[in-house]
N, C-alpha and C positions, 0 to 999 in steps of 0.2 A: 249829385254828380259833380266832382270836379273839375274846372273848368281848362282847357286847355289855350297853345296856341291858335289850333284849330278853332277851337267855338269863337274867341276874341277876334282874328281874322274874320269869321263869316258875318258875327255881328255887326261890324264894322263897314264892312262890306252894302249890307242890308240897310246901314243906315244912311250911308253915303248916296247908295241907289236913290232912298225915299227925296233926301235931300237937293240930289241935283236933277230928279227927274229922269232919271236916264235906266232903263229896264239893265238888266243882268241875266249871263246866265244862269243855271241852279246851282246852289251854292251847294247843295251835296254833293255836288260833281266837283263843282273847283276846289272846293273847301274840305272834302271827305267828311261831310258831319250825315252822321249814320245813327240809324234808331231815331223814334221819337222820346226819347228820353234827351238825349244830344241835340234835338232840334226845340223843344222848350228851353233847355240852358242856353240856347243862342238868345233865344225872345227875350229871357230873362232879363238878360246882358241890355238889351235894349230897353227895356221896362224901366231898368235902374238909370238911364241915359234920360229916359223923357223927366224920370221923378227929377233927378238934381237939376232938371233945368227949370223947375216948375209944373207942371203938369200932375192934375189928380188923377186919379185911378177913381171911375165913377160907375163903372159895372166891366162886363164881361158880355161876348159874345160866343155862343156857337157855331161852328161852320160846320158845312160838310155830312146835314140832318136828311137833305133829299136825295134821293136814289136819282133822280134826274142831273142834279147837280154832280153827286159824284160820278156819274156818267159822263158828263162833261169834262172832267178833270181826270178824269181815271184813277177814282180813290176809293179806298173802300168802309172807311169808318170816320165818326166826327172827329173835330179837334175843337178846342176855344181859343180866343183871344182875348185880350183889355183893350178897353174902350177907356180912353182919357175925355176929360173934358174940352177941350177944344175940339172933338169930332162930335160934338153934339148939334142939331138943326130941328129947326120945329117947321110943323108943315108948311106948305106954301112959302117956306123962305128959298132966294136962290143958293145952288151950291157952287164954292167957287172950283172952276176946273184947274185954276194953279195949282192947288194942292195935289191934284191927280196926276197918275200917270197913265193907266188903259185901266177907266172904271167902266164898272159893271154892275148894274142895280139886282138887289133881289128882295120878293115881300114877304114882310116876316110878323109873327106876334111878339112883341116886346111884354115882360114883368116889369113889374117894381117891387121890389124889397119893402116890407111894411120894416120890418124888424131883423136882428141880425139872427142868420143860423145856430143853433145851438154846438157847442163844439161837437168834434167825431162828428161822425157819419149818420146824416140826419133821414130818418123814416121817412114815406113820402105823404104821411100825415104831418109831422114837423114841419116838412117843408110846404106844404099846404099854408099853414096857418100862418108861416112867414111873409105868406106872399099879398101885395096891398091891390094892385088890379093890375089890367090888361089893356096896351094899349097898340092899334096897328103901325107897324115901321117901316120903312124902306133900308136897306141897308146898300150902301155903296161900298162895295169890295174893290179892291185897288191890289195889284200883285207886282211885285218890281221884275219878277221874272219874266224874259222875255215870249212876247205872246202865249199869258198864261200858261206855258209848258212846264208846267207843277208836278213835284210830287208829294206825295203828305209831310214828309220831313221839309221840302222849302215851304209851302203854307204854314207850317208847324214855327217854323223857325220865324217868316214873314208876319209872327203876329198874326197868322190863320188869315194871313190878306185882309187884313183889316186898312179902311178907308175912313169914311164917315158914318154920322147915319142919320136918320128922320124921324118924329116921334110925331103919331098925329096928337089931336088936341084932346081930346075928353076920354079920359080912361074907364074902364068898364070892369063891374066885379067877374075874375073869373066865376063864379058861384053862377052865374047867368047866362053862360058860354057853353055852348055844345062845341068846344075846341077842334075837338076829331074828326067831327063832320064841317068845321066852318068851309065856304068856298072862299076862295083868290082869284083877282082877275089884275091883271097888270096894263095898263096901256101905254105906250108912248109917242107922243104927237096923234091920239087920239086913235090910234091902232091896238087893237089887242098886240102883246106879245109875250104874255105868260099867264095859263093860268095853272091852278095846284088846289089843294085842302088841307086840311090841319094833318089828316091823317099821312101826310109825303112829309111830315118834320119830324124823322124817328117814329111813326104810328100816330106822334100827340106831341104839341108844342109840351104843353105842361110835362112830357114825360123827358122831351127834350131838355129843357129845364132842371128837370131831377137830374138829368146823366150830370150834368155841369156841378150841381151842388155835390153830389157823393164825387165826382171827381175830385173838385177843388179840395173835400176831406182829405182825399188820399192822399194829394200833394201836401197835407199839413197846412192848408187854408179855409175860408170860407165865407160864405157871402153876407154883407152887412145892409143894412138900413139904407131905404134909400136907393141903394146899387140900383140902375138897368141890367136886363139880362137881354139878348136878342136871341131869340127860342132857336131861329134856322130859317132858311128856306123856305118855303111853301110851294114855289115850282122853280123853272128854271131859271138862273140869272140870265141877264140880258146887256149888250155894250150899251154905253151910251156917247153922247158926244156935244161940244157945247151947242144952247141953244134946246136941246131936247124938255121936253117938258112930259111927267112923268106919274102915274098916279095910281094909285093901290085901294081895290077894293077889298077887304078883306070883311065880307058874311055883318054881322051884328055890332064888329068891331067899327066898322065904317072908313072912311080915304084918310088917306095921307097922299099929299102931292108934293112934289120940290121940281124945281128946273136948274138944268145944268149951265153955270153962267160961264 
């Protein structure tokens, strides 16, 4: 797609938002950027801002895999985002709330790329044997749009509300994993407040996972060595605020905990 005044203005816009903290309205509205074809050319736009400034590109995330979640937003299909390396946190460390604007945690299965996808559009045998283990996540979604009032083209365009995220410690062969059936249980300050199963991320993280690889095909990309994936959802997200302390059980995968500093 070629890029217009439009897309440049909303880019712009979207990163100024992240920059100063300060929410916005939807940029589809102010900005007219329509289809999500026009709301990845904004992210794009942004993608190539975080590279020249330094920043790697260290996987991808899926949004928008739970039927609960999309229920929350009023969407009705996924989207992905890029995950750079500075939104990377390993359990039990604090997360800084400067960086946030109105986060929102949700628990996810995270991959890892053993190896890189083979070009075109990979079977989900190929993409199997790409993949190196499983490990459980939290993901902090961050929206600059005021009081998350989303629609799929400003998430689309917002980098899929992409925040930070959590990786617990010991990875686990999927080969070992009854995925579909794992439970989730979320708690914060020692209170349940979400729970879900493998089967509310797309039917199956792993399948989740696939949608992201034959996507990335089709945009004439794909996923390398290495890379994290963040599968989706597993129940609802949930706000958070500082102080909170936050922990994710997910089934055979095991916790992952961070506290919002």
């Amino acid at each position: 797609m070629s890029l217009d005044t439009h897309h440049i203005a909303a880019a712009s816009a979207l990163l100024n938002a992240r920059q100063s903290r300060q929410t916005i309205g939807r940029i589809s509205e102010s900005h007219g950027i329509a289809g999500i074809d026009a709301a990845y050319a904004v992210a794009e736009i942004n993608t190539r801002v975080r590279l020249e400034q330094g920043a790697r590109i260290v996987g991808l995330k899926v949004g928008l895999t739970s039927r609960a979640v999309q229920l929350q937003l009023g969407v009705d299909q996924p989207d992905f985002g890029i995950l750079f390396d500075d939104m990377e946190f390993l359990s039990g460390q604090s997360i800084p709330m400067a960086r946030l604007i109105q986060p929102k945690v949700e628990a996810e299965v995270a991959f890892v790329m053993a190896r890189d996808l083979p070009e075109g559009t990979p079977t989900y045998a190929e993409f199997l044997a790409c993949l190196a283990y499983a490990l459980p996540a939290i993901e902090v979604v961050d929206s600059v749009i005021t009081d998350w009032k989303i629609t799929l083209v400003d998430t689309v365009a917002d980098n899929a509300s992409s925040g930070l995220y959590v990786l617990g410690d010991q990875p686990v062969s999927i080969g070992q994993l009854a995925l579909g059936e794992i439970g989730m249980q979320m708690d914060k300050n020692g209170e349940t407040v979400s729970i879900g199963t493998g089967a509310a991320c797309l039917g199956h993280p792993l399948r989740a996972a696939y949608w992201l690889a034959r996507t990335m095909a089709a945009r004439g990309s794909s996923l390398r060595a290495g890379q994290v994936i963040l599968s989706g959802a597993l129940g609802p997200m949930v706000p958070v605020a500082a102080g909170d302390l936050v922990t994710a059980q997910i089934g055979a995968l095991g916790n992952v905990t961070c506290r919002m500093a």
